[in-house]
mmJSON file of the N, C-alpha and C atoms, coordinates in Angstrom:
{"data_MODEL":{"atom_site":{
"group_PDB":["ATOM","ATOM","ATOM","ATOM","ATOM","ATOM","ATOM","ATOM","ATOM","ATOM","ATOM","ATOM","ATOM","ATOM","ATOM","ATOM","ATOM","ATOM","ATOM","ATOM","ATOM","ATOM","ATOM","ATOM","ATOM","ATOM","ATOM","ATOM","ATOM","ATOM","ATOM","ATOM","ATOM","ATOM","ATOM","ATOM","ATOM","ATOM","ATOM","ATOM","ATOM","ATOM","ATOM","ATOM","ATOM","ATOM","ATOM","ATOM","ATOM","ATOM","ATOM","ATOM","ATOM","ATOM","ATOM","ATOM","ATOM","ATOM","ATOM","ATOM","ATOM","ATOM","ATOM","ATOM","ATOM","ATOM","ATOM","ATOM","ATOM","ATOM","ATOM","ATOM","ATOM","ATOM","ATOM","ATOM","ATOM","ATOM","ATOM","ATOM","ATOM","ATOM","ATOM","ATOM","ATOM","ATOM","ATOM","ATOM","ATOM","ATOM","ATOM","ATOM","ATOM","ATOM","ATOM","ATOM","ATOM","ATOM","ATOM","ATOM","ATOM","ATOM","ATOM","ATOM","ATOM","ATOM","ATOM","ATOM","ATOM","ATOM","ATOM","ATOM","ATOM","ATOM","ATOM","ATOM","ATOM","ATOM","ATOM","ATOM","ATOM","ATOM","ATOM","ATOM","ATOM","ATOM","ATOM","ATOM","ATOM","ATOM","ATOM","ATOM","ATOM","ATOM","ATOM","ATOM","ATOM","ATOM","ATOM","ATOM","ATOM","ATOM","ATOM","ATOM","ATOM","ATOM","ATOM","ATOM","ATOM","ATOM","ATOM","ATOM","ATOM","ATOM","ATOM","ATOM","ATOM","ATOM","ATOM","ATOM","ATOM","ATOM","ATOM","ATOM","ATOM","ATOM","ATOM","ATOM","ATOM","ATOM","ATOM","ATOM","ATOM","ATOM","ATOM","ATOM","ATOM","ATOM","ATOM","ATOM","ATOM","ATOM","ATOM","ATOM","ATOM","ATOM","ATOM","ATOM","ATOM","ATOM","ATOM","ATOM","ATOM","ATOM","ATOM","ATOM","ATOM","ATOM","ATOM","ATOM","ATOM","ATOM","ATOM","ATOM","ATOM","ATOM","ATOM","ATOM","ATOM","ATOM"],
"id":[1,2,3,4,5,6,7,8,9,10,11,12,13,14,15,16,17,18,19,20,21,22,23,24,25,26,27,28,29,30,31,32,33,34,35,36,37,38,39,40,41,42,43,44,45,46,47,48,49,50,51,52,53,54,55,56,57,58,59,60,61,62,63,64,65,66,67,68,69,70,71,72,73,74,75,76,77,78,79,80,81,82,83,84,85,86,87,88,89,90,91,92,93,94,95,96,97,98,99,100,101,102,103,104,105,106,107,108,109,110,111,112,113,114,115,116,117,118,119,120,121,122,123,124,125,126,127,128,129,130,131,132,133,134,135,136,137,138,139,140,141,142,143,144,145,146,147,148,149,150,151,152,153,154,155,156,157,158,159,160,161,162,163,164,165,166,167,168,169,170,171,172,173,174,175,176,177,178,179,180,181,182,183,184,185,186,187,188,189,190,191,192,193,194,195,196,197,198,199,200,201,202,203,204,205,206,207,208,209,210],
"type_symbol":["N","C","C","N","C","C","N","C","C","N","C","C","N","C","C","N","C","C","N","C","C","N","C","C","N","C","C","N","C","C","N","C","C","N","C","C","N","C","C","N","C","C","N","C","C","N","C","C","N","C","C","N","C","C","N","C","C","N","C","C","N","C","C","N","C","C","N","C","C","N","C","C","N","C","C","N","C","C","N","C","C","N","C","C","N","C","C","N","C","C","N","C","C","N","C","C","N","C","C","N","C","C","N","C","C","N","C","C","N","C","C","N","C","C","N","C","C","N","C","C","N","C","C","N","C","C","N","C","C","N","C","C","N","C","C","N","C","C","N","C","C","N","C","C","N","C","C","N","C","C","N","C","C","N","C","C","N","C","C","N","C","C","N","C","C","N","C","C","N","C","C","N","C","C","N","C","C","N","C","C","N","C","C","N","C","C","N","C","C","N","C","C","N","C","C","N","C","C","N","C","C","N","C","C","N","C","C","N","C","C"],
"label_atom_id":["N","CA","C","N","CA","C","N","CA","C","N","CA","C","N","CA","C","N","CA","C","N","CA","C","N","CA","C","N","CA","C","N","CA","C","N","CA","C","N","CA","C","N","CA","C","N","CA","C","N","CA","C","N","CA","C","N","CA","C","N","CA","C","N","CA","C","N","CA","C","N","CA","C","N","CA","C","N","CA","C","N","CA","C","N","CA","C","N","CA","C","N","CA","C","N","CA","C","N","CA","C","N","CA","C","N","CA","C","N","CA","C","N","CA","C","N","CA","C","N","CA","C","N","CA","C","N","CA","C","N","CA","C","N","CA","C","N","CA","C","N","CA","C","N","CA","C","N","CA","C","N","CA","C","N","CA","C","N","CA","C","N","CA","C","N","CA","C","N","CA","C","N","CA","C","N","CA","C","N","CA","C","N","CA","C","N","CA","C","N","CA","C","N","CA","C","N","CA","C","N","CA","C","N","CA","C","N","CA","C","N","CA","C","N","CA","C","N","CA","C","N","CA","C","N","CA","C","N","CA","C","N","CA","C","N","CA","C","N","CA","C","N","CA","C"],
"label_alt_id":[null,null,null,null,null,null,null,null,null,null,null,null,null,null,null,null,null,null,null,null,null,null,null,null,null,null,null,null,null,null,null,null,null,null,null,null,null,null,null,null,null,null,null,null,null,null,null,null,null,null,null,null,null,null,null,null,null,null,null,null,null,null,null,null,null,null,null,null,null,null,null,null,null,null,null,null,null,null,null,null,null,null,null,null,null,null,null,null,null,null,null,null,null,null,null,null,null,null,null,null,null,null,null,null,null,null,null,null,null,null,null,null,null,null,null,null,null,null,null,null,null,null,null,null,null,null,null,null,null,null,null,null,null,null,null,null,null,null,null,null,null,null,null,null,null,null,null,null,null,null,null,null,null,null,null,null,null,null,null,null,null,null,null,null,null,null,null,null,null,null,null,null,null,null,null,null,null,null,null,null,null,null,null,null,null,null,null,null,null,null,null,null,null,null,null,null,null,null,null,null,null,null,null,null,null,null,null,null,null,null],
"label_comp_id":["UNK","UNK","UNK","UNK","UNK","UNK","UNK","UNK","UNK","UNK","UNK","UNK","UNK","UNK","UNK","UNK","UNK","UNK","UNK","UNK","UNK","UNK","UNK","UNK","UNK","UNK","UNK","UNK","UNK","UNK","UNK","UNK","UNK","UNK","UNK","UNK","UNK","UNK","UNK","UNK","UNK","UNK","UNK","UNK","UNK","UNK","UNK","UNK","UNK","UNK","UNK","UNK","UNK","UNK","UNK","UNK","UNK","UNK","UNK","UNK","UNK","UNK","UNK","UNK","UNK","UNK","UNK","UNK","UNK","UNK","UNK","UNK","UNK","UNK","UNK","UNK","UNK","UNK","UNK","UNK","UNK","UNK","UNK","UNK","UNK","UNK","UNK","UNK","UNK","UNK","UNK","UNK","UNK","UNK","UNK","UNK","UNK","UNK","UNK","UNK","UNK","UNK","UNK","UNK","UNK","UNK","UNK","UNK","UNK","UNK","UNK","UNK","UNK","UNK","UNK","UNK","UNK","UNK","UNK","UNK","UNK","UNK","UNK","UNK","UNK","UNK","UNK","UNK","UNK","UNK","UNK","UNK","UNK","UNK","UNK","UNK","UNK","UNK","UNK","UNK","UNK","UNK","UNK","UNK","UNK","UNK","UNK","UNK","UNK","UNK","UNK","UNK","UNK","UNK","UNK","UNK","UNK","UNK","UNK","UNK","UNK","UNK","UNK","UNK","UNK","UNK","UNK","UNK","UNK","UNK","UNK","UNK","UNK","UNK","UNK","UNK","UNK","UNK","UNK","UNK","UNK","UNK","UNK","UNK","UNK","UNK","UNK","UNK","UNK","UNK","UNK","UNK","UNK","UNK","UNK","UNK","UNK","UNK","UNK","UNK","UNK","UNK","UNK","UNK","UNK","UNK","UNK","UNK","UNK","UNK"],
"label_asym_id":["A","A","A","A","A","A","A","A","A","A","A","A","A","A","A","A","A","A","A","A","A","A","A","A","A","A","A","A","A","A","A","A","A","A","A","A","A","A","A","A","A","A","A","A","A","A","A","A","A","A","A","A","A","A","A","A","A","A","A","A","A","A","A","A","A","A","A","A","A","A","A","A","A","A","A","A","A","A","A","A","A","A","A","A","A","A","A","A","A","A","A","A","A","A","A","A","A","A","A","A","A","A","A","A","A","A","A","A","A","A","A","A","A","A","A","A","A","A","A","A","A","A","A","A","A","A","A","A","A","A","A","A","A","A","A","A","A","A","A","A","A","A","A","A","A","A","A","A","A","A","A","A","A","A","A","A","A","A","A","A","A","A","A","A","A","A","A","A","A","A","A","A","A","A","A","A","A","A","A","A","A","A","A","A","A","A","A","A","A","A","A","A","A","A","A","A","A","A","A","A","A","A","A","A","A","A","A","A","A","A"],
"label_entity_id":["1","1","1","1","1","1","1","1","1","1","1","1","1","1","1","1","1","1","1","1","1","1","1","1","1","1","1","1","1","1","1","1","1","1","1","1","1","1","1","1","1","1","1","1","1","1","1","1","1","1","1","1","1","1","1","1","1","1","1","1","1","1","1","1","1","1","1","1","1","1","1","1","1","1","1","1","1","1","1","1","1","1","1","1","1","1","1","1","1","1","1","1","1","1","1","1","1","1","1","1","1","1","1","1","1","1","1","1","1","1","1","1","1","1","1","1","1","1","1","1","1","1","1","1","1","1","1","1","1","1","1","1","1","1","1","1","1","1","1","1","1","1","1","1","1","1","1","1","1","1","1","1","1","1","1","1","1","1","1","1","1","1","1","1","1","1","1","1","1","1","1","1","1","1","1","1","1","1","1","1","1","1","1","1","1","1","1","1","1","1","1","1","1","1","1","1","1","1","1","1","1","1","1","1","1","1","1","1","1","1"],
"label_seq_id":[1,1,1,2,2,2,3,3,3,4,4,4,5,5,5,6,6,6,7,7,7,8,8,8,9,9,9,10,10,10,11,11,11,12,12,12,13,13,13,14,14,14,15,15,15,16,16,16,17,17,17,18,18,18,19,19,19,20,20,20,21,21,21,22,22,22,23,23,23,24,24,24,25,25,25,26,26,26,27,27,27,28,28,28,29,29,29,30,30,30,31,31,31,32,32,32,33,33,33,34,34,34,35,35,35,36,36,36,37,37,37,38,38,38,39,39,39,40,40,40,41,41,41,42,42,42,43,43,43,44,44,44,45,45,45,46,46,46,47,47,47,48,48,48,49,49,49,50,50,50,51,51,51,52,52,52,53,53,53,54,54,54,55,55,55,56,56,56,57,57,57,58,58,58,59,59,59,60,60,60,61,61,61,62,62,62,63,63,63,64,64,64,65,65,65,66,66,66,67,67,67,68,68,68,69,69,69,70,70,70],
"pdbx_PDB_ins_code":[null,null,null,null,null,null,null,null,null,null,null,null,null,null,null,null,null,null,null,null,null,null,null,null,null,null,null,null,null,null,null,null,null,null,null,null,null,null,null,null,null,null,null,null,null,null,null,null,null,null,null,null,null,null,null,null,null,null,null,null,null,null,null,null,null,null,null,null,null,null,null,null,null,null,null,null,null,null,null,null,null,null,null,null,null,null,null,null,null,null,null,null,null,null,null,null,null,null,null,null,null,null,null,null,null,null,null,null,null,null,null,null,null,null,null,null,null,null,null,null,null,null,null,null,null,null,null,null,null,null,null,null,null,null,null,null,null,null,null,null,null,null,null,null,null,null,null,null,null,null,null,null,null,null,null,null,null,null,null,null,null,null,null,null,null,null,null,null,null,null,null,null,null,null,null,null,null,null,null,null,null,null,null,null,null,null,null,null,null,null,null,null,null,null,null,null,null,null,null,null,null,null,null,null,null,null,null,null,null,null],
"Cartn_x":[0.854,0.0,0.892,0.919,1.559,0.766,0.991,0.542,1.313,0.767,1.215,1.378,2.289,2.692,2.849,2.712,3.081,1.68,0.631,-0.46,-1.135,-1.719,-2.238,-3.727,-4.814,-6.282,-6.873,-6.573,-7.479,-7.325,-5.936,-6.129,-6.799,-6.665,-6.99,-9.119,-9.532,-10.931,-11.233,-10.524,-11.249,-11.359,-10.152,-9.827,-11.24,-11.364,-12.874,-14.024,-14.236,-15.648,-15.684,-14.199,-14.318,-14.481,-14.046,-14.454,-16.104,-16.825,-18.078,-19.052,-18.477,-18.658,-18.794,-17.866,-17.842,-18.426,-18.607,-19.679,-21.125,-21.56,-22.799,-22.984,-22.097,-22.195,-22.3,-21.378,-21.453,-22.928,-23.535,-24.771,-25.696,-26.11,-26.831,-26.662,-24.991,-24.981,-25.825,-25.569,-25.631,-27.224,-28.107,-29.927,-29.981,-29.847,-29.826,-30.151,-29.009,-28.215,-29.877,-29.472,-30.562,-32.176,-32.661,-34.006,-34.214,-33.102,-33.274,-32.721,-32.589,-32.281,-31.013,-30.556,-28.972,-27.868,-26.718,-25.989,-24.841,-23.661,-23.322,-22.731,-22.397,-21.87,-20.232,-19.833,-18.255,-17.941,-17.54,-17.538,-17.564,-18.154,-18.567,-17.236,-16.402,-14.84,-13.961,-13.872,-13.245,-13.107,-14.685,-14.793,-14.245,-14.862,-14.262,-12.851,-12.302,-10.803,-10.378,-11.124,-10.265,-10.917,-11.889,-12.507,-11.516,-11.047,-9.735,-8.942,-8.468,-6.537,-6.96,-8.309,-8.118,-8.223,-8.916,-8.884,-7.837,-6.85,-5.161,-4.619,-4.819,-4.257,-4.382,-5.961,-6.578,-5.348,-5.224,-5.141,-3.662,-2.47,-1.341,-0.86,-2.181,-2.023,-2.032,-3.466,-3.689,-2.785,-1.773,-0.523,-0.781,-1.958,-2.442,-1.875,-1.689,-0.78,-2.392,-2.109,-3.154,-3.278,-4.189,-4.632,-3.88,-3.643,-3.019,-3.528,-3.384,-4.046,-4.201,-5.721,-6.21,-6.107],
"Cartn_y":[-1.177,0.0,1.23,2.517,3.487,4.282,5.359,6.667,7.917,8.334,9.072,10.622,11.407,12.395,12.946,11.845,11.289,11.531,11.48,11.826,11.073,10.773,9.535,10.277,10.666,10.617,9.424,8.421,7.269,7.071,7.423,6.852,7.809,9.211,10.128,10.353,9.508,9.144,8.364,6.941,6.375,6.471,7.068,7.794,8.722,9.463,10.438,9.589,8.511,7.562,6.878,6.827,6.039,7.062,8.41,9.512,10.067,9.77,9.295,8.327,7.353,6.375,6.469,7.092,7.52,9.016,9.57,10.926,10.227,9.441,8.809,8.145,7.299,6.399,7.422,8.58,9.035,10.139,10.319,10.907,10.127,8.458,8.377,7.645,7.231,7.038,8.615,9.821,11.164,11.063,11.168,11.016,10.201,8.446,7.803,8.297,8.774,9.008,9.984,11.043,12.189,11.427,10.85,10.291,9.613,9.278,8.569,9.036,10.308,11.044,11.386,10.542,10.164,11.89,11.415,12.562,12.316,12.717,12.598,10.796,10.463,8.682,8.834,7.922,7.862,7.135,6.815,6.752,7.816,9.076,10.203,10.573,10.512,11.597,10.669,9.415,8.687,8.733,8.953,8.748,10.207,11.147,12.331,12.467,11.798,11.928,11.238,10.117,9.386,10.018,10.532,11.312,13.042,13.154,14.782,13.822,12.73,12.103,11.728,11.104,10.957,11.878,12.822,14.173,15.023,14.429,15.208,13.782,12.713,12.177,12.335,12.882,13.082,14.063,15.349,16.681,16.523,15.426,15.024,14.235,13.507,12.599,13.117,14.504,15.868,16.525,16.476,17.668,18.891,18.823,20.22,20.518,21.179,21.327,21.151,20.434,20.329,21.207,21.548,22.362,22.108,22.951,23.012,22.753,21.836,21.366,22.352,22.742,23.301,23.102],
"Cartn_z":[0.0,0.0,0.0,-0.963,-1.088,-0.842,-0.655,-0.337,-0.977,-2.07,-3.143,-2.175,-2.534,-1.538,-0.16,0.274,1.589,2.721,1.789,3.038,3.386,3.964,5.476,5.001,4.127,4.334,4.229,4.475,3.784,5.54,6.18,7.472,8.394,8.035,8.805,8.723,7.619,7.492,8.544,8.59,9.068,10.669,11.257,12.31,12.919,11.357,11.655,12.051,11.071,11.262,12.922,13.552,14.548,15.861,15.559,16.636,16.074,15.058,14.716,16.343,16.234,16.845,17.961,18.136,19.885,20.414,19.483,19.703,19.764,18.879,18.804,20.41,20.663,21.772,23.159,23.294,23.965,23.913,23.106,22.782,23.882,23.281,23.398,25.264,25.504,26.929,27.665,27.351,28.352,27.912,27.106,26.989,27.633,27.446,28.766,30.099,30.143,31.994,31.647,31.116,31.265,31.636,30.722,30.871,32.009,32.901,34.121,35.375,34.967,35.983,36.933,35.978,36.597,36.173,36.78,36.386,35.52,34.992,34.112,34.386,33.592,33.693,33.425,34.318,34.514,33.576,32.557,30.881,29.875,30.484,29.722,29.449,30.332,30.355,29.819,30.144,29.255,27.724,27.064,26.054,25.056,25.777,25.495,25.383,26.125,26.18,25.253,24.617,23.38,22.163,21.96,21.103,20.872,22.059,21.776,21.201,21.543,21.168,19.976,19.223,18.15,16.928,17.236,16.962,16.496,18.187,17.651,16.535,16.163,15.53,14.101,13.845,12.931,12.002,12.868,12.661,11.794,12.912,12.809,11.16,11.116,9.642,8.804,8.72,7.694,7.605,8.557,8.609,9.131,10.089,10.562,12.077,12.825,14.122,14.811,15.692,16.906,17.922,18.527,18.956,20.463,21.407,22.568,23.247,24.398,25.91,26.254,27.025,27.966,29.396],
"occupancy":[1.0,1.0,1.0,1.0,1.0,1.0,1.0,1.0,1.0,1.0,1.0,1.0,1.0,1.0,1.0,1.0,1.0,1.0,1.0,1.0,1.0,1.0,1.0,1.0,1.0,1.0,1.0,1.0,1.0,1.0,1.0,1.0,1.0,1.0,1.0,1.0,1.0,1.0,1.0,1.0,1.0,1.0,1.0,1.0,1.0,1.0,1.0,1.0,1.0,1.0,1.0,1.0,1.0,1.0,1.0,1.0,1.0,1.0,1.0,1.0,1.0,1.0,1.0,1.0,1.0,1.0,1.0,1.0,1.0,1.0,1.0,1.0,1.0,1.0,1.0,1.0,1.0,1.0,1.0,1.0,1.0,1.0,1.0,1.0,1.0,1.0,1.0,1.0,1.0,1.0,1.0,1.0,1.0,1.0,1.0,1.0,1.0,1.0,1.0,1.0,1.0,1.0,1.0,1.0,1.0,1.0,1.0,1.0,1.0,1.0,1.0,1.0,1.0,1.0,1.0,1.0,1.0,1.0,1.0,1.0,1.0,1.0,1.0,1.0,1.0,1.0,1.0,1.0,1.0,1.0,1.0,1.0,1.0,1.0,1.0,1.0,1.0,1.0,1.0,1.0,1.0,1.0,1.0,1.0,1.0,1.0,1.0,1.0,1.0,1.0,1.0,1.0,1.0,1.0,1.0,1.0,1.0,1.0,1.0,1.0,1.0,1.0,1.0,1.0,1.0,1.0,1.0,1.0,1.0,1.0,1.0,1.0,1.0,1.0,1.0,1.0,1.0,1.0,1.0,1.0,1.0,1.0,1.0,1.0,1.0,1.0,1.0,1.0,1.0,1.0,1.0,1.0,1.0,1.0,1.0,1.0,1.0,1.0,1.0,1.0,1.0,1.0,1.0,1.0,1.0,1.0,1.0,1.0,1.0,1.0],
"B_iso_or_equiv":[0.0,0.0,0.0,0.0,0.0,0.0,0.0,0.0,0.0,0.0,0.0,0.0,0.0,0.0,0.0,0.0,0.0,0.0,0.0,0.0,0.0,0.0,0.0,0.0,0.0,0.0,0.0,0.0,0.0,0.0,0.0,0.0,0.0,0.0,0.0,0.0,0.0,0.0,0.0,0.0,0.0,0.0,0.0,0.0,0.0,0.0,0.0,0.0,0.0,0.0,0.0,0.0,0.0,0.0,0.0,0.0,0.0,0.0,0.0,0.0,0.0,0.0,0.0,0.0,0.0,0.0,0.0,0.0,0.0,0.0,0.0,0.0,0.0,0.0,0.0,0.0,0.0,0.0,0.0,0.0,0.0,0.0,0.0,0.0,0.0,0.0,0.0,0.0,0.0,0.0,0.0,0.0,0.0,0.0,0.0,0.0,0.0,0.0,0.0,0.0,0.0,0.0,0.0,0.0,0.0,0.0,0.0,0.0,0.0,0.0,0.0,0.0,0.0,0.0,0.0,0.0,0.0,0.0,0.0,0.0,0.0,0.0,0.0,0.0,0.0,0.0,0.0,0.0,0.0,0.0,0.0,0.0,0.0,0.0,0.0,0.0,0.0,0.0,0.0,0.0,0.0,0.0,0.0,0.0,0.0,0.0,0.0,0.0,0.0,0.0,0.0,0.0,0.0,0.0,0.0,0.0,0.0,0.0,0.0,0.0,0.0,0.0,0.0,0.0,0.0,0.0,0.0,0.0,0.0,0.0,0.0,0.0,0.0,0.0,0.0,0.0,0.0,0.0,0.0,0.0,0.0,0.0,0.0,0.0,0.0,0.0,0.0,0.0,0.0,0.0,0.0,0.0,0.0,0.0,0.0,0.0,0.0,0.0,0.0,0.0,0.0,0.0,0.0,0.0,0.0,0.0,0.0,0.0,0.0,0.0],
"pdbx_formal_charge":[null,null,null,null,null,null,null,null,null,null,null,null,null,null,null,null,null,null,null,null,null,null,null,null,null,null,null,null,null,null,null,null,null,null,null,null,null,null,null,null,null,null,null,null,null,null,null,null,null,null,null,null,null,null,null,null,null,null,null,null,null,null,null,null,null,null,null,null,null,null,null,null,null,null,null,null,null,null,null,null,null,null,null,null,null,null,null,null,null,null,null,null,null,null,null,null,null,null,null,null,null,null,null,null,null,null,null,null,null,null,null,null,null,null,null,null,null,null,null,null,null,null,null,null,null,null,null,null,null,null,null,null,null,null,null,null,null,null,null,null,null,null,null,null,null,null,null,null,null,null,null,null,null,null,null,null,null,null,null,null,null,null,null,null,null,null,null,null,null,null,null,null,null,null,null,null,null,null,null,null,null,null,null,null,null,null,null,null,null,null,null,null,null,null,null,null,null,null,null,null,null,null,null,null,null,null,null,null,null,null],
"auth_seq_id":[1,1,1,2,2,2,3,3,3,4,4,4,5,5,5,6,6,6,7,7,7,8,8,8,9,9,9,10,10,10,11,11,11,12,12,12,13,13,13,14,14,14,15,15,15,16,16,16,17,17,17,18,18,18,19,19,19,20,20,20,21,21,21,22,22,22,23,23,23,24,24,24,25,25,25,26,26,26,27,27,27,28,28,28,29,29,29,30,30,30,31,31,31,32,32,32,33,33,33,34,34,34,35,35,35,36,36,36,37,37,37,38,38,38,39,39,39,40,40,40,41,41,41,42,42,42,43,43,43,44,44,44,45,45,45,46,46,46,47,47,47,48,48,48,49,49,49,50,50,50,51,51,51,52,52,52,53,53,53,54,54,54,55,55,55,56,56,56,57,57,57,58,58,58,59,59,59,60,60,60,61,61,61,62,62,62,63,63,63,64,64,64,65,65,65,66,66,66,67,67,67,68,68,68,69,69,69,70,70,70],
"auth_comp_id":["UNK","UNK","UNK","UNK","UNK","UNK","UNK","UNK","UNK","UNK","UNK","UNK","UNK","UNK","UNK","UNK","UNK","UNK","UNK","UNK","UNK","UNK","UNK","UNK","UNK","UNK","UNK","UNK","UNK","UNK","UNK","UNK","UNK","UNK","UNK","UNK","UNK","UNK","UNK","UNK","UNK","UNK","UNK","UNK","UNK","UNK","UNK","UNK","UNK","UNK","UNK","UNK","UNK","UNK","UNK","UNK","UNK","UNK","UNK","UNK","UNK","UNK","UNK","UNK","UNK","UNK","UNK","UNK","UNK","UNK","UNK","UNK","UNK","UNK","UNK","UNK","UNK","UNK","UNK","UNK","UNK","UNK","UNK","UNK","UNK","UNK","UNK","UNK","UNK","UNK","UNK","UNK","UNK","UNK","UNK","UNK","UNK","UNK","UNK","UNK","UNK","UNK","UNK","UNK","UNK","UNK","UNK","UNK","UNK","UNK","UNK","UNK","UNK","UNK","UNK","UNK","UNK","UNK","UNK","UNK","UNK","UNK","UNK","UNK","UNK","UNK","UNK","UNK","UNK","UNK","UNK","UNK","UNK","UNK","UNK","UNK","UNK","UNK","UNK","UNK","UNK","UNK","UNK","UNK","UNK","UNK","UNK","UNK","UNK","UNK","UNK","UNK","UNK","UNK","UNK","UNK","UNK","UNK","UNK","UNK","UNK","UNK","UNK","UNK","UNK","UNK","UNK","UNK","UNK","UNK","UNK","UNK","UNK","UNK","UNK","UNK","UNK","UNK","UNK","UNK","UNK","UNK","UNK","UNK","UNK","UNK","UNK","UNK","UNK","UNK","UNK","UNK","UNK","UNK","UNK","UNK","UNK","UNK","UNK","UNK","UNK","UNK","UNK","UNK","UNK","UNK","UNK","UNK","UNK","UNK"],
"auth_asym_id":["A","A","A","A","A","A","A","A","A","A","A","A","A","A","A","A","A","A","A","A","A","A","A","A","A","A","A","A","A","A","A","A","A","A","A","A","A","A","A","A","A","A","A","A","A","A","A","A","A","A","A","A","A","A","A","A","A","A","A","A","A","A","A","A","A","A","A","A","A","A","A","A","A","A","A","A","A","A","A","A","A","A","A","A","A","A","A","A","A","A","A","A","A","A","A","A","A","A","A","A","A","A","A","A","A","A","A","A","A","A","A","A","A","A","A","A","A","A","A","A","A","A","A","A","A","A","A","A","A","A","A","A","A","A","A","A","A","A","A","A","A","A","A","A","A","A","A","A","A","A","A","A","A","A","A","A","A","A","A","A","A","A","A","A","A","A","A","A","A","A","A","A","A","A","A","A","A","A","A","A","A","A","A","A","A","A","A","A","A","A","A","A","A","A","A","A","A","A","A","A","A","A","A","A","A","A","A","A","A","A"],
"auth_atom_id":["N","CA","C","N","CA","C","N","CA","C","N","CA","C","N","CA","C","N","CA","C","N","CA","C","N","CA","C","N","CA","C","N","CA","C","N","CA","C","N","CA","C","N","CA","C","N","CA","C","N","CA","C","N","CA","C","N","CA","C","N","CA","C","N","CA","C","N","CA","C","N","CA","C","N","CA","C","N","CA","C","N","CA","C","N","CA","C","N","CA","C","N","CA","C","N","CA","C","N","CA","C","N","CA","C","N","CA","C","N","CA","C","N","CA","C","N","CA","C","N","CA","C","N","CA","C","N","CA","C","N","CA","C","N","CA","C","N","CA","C","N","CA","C","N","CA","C","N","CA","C","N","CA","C","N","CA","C","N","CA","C","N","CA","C","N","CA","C","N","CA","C","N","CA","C","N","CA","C","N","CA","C","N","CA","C","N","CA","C","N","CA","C","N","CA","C","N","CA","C","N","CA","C","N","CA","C","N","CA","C","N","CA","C","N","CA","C","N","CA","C","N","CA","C","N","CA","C","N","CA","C","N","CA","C","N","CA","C","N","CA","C","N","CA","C"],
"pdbx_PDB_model_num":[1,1,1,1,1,1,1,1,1,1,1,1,1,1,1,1,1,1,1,1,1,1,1,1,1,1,1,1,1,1,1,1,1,1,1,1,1,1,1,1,1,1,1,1,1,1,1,1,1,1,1,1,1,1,1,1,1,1,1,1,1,1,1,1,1,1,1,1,1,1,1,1,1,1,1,1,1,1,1,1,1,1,1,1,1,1,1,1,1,1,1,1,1,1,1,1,1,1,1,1,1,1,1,1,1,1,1,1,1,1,1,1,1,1,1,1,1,1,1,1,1,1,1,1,1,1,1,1,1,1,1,1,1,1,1,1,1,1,1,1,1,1,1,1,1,1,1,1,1,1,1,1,1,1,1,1,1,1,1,1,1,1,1,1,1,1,1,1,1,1,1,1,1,1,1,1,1,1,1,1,1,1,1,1,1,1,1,1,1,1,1,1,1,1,1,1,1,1,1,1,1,1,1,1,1,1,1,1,1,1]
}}}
């Protein structure tokens, strides 16, 4: 497998579809929690947190500088 001018989008897609995945999941864990009254779910921050790192990986493959820890 080559990659004609050295750019990573085929990887930096699917990277996107899988922080997809985890926005969805985390959607529908927080309505959940919400509809039952609960408060946020200890999973929520987890998921978020791999949803920023893949984000910065995304950015890294595009060749774009990632955004700075807060």
């Amino acid at each position: 497998m080559s990659d004609r001018g050295g750019g990573y989008d085929d990887l930096a897609n699917r990277l996107a579809a899988v922080a997809a995945d985890l926005d969805e999941r985390t959607f529908d864990m927080l309505r959940e929690a919400s509809a039952e009254g609960r408060g946020r779910p200890a999973d929520d921050k987890r998921l978020t947190q791999a949803r920023r790192a893949i984000e910065k990986a995304i950015n890294l493959l595009r060749g774009r500088d990632s955004a700075p820890d807060d």
